[in-house]
C-alpha positions in Angstrom: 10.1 -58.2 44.6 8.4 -59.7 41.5 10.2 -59.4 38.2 9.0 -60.0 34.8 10.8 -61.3 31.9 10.1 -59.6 28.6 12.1 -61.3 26.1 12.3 -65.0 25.5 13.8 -65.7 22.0 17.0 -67.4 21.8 18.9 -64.2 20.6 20.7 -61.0 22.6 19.0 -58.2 23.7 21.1 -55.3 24.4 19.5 -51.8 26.6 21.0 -48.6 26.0 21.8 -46.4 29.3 19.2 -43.9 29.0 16.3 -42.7 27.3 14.6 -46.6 26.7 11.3 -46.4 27.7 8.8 -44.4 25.0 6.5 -41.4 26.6 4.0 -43.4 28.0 6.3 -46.3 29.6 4.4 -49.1 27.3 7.5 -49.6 25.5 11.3 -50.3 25.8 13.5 -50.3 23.0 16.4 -52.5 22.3 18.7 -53.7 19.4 20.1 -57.3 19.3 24.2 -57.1 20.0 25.3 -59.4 21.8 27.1 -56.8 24.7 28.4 -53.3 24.4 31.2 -53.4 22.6 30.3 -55.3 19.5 28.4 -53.8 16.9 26.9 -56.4 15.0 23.2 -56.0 15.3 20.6 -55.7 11.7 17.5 -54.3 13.9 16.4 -52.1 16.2 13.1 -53.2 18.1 10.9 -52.2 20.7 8.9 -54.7 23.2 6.0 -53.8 25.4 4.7 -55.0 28.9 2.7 -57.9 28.0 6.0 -58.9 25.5 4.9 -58.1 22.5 7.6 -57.3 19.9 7.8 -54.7 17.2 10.7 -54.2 14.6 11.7 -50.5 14.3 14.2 -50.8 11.4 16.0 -53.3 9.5 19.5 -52.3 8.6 20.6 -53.7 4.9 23.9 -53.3 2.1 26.0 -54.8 5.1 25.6 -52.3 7.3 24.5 -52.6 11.0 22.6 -50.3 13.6 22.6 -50.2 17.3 22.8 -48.5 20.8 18.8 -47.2 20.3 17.5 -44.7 22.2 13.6 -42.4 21.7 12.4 -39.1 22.3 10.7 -38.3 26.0 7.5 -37.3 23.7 4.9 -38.5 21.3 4.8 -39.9 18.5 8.4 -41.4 19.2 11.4 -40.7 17.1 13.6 -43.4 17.5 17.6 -42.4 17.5 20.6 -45.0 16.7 24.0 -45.7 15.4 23.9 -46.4 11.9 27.2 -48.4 10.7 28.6 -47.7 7.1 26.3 -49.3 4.1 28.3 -51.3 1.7 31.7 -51.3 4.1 35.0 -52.3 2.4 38.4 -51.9 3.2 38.7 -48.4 3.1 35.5 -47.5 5.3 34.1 -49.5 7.8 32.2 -49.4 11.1 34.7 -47.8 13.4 34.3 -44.9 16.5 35.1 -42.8 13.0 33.0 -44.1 10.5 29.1 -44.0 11.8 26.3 -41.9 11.6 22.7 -41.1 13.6 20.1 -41.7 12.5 16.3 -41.0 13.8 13.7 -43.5 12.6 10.2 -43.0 12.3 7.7 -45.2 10.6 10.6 -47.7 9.5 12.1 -44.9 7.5 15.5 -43.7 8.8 17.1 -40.5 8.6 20.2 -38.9 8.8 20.8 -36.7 12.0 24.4 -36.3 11.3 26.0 -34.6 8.0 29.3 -35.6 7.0 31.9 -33.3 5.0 35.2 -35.0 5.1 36.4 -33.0 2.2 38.0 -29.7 2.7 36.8 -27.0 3.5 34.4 -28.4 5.8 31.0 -27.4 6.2 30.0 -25.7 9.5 27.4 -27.7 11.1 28.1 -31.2 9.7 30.2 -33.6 11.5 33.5 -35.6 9.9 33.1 -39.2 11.2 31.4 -40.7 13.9 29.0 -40.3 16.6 27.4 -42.4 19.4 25.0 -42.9 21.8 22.4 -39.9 21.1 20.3 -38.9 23.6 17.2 -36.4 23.5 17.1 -33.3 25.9 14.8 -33.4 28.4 11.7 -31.7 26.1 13.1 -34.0 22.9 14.1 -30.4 21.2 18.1 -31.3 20.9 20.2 -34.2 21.3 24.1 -35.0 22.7 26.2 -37.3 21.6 29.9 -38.3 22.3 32.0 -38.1 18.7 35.0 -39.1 17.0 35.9 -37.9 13.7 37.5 -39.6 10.7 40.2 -36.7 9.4 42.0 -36.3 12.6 42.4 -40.2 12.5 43.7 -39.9 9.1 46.0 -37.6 10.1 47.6 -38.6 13.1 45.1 -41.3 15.3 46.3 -40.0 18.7 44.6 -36.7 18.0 41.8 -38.4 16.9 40.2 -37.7 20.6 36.7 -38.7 22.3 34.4 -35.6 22.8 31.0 -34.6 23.3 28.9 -32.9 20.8 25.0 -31.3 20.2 22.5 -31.7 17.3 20.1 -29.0 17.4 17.1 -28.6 14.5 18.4 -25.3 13.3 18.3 -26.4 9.5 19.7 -29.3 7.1 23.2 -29.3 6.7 23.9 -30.5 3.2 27.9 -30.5 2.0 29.2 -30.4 -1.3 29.4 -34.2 -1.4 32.9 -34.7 -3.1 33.4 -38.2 -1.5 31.4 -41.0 -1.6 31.1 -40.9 2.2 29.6 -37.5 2.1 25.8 -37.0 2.9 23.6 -35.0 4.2 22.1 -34.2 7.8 18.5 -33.1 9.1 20.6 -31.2 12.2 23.1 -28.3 12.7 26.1 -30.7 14.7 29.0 -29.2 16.9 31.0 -30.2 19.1 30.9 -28.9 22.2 34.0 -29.8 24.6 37.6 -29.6 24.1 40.5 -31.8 24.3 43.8 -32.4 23.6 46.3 -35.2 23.3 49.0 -34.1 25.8 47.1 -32.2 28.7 49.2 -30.5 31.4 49.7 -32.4 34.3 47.7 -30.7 37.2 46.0 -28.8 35.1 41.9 -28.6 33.9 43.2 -29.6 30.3 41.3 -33.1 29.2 42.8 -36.1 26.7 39.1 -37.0 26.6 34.9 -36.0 27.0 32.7 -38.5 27.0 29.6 -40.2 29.3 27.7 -37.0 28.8 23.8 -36.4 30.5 22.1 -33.0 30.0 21.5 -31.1 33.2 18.0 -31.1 34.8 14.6 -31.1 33.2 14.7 -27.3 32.3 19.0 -26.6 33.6 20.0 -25.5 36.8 20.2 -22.4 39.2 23.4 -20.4 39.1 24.3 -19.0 42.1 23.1 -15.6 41.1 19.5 -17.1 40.9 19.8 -17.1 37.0 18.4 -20.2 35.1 21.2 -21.7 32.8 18.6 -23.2 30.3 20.7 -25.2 28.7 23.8 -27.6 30.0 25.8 -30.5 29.7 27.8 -32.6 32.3 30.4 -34.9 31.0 33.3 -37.1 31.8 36.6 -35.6 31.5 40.1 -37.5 31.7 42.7 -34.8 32.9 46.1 -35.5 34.2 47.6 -35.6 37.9 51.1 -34.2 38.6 52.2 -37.7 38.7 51.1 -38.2 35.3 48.3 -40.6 35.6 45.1 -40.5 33.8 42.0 -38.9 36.4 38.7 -38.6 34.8 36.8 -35.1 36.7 32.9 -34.2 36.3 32.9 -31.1 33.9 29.8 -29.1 33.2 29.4 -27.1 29.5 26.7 -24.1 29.7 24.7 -24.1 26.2 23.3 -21.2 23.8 20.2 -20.5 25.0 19.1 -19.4 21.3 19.7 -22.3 18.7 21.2 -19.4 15.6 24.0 -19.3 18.7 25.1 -22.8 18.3 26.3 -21.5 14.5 28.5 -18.9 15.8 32.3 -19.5 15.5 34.9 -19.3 18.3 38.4 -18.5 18.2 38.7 -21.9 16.3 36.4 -22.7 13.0 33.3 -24.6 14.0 34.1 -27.1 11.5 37.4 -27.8 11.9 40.6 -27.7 9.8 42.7 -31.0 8.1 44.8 -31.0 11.6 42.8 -29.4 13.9 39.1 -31.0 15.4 35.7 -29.0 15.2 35.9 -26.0 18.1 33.0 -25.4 19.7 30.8 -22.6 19.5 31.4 -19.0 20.5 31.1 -18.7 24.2 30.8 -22.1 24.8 33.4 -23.5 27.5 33.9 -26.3 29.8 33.9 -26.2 33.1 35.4 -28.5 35.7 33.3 -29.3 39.0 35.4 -32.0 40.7 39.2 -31.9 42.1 40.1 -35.9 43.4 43.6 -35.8 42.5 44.8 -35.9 45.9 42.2 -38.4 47.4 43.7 -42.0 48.7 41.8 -43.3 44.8 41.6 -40.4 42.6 39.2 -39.7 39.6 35.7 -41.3 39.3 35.5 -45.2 39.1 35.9 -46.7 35.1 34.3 -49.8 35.9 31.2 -49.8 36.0 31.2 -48.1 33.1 28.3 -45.1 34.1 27.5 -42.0 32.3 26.5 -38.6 34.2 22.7 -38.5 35.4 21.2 -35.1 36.9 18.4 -35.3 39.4 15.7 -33.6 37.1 15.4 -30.7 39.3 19.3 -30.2 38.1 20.1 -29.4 41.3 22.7 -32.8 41.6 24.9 -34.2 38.9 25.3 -38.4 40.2 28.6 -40.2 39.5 30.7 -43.1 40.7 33.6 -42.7 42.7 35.5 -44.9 45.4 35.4 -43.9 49.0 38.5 -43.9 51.1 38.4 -48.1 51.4 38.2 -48.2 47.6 34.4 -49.9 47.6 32.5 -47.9 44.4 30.2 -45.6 46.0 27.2 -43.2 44.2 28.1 -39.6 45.0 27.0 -36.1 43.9 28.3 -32.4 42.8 26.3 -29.5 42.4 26.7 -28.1 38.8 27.7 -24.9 40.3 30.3 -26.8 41.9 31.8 -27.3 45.6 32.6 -30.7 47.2 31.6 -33.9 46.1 28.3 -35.7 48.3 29.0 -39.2 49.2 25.5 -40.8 48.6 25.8 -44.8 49.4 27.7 -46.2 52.3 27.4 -49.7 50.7 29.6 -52.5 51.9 30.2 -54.0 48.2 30.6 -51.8 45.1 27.6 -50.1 43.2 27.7 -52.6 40.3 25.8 -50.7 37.3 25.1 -47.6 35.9 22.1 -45.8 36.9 19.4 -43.6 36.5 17.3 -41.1 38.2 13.4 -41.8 39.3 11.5 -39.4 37.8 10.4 -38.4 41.2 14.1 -37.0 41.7 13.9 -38.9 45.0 16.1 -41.9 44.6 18.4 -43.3 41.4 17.9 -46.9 40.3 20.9 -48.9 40.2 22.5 -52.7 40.8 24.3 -53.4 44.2 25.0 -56.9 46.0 23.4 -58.6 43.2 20.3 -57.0 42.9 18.1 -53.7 41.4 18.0 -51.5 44.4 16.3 -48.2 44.6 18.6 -45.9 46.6 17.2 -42.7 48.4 19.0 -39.8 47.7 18.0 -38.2 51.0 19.2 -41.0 53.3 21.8 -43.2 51.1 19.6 -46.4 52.3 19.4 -48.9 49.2 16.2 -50.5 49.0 15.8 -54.1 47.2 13.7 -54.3 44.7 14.8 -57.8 43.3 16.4 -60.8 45.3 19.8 -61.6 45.2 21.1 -63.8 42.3 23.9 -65.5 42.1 24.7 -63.5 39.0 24.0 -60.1 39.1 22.0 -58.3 36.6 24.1 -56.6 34.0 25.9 -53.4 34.2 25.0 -52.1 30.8 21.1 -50.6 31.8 18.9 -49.8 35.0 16.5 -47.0 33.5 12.9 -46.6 35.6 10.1 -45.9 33.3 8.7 -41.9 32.9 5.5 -42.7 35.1 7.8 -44.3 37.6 6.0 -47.4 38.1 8.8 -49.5 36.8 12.8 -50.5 36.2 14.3 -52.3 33.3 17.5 -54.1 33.0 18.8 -56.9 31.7 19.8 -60.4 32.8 21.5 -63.0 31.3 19.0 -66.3 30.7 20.3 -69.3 29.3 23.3 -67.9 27.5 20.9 -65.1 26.1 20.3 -61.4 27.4 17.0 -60.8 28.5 15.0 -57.8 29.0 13.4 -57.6 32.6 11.5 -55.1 34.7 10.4 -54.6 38.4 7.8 -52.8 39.9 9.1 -49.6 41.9 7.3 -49.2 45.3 8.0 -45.5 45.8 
């Protein structure tokens, strides 16, 4: 149960949920907010296992970058939110108004093309998106998204969804605001939402917290090999009218020319309408809680989607029938929901997947514990605090050797890891 501190300067350190460590788990990356919901941070950095600290990119003209995440190969490619150079009254950082970008060599650049002019460009995006993520083999990346012409036009359509970057070609718009710029990756969005959905019904007000399915998809039941998936958060709407967030699954184009195909909506939107996904490409809803004693999966912790990397297990939160915060599964083919943990006290963190695909890493009781999938038993890897670690980040390293989280030291967040015994 030996931890070691990483960071020691008197300044935040903030982890991303996912996608921290680099290839060969000698380095965690990490920007310098002060929690998750301020975005205030001029660097993104990187820190290695003796502590030794790097500087990835230095944000400048006023604008800041955050929520870092790299690639699962080498070299790395760094990925980040890129706030707004030169903000002013009209345009500043806001869900609507941020970019991607993926840094290499201290140079940054543009994942995300923005067209807020119409007609919009297929393939470029029209505000802001957050919290990228490489696939599995670092070929494509998700993102959740909000976009800056629906807010314009009316802010309650201006909805939360999920959306992919794949490397088809540059997307370059006309560039008839000074907003407008270019992108090195063909963007769509890839769930759908609207403002009012019916009650009882699979509609959704909101995607989000999304985690691509397995290291190479799942099985469907007819033994074929979906390459290619998403599992999200939905937020649909009981008969009674409250808000219950479902697991919903999205099957991908298997060939990346298919991600520029247009649906019965246009790809890139329209001055009231958002971005439609693809042709063919349609949500699917795995879970059905509305009529348990505490519907919908737990908001807090906040937690996004994991897949075991076989894909064979989509992990969420949910409470059990005495309301304590429990890890559970669903298959992404569907059926019933797997209650995992039996813990006394709720799971306190979001998670993460051993690469082993035995056990998830997550915070319970005050401590990292190491839960097994098979058994539910939760395993102590660090002693009990008094405070607990924070919610924001439990990611085990690629080789498996190790966790990383974060603790609060002094007034400061601190980057820690443990050694995994499996």
């Amino acid at each position: 149960m030996t931890e070691t501190q990483l960071t020691f300067d008197q300044r935040n350190h903030q982890l991303t949920n996912i996608n921290i460590w680099t290839a060969d788990s000698q380095w965690l990356v990490y920007d310098m907010r002060p929690n998750g919901a301020t975005f205030s941070s001029l660097t993104v950095e990187r820190v290695n296992l003796r502590g030794q600290t790097e500087v990835l990119y230095q944000a400048k003209d006023g604008a800041h970058v955050g929520v870092v995440t790299v690639s699962p190969d080498l070299p790395p490619r760094y990925v980040c939110i890129h706030g707004p150079e030169h903000p002013d009254s009209q345009w500043q950082y806001d869900f609507h108004h941020r970019r991607g970008v993926i840094i290499q060599h201290g140079r940054a650049e543009n994942l995300d093309a923005c067209d807020i002019t119409p007609p919009f460009t297929p393939g470029a995006l029209r505000g802001g998106s957050h919290v990228h993520v490489f696939s599995p083999d670092g070929s494509r990346l998700s993102y959740t998204y909000n976009d800056h012409v629906m807010h314009e036009f009316d802010s309650k359509e201006d909805l939360r969804n999920v959306g992919v970057a794949v490397p088809l070609h540059a997307v370059c718009p006309p560039k008839q605001h000074p907003r407008e710029y270019d992108g090195s990756h063909f963007c769509v969005l890839v769930s759908k939402t609207t403002a009012n959905p019916a009650a009882g019904s699979d509609e959704i007000s909101r995607a989000y917290e999304e985690g691509w399915i397995g290291e190479e998809g799942y099985l469907k039941h007819d033994g074929h090999r979906q390459r290619w998936a998403l599992a999200f958060i939905g937020d649909t709407r009981a008969e009674n009218g409250e808000k219950v967030p479902e697991v919903f699954i999205v099957d991908l184009p298997d060939k990346m020319a298919d991600y520029a195909l247009e649906g019965e909506s246009p790809l890139a939107g329209t001055a009231t309408r958002l971005p439609a996904p693809p042709e063919n490409v349609v949500q699917r809803r795995l879970t059905f809680t509305h009529r348990r004693a505490h519907p919908g999966l737990a908001m807090l912790p906040r937690h996004w989607l994991r897949s075991s990397p076989d894909g064979r297990a989509i992990a969420f939160l949910m409470k059990d029938e005495a309301g304590v915060v429990q890890l559970w599964t669903v298959a992404p083919t569907g059926g019933e929901p797997h209650q995992i943990t039996r813990a006394k006290s709720d799971i306190q963190s979001a998670f993460s997947w051993h690469p082993g695909g035995r056990s998830v890493a997550l915070i319970n009781d005050n401590s990292v514990m190491l839960c097994d999938m098979a058994t539910g038993k939760l395993n102590r890897l660090t002693v009990r605090t008094d405070e607990a670690p924070l919610a924001d980040a439990v990611v085990c390293s690629p080789d498996g050797l190790h966790v990383a989280y974060l603790r609060n030291v002094g007034g400061w967040q601190q980057i820690f890891i443990v050694g995994v015994g499996e």
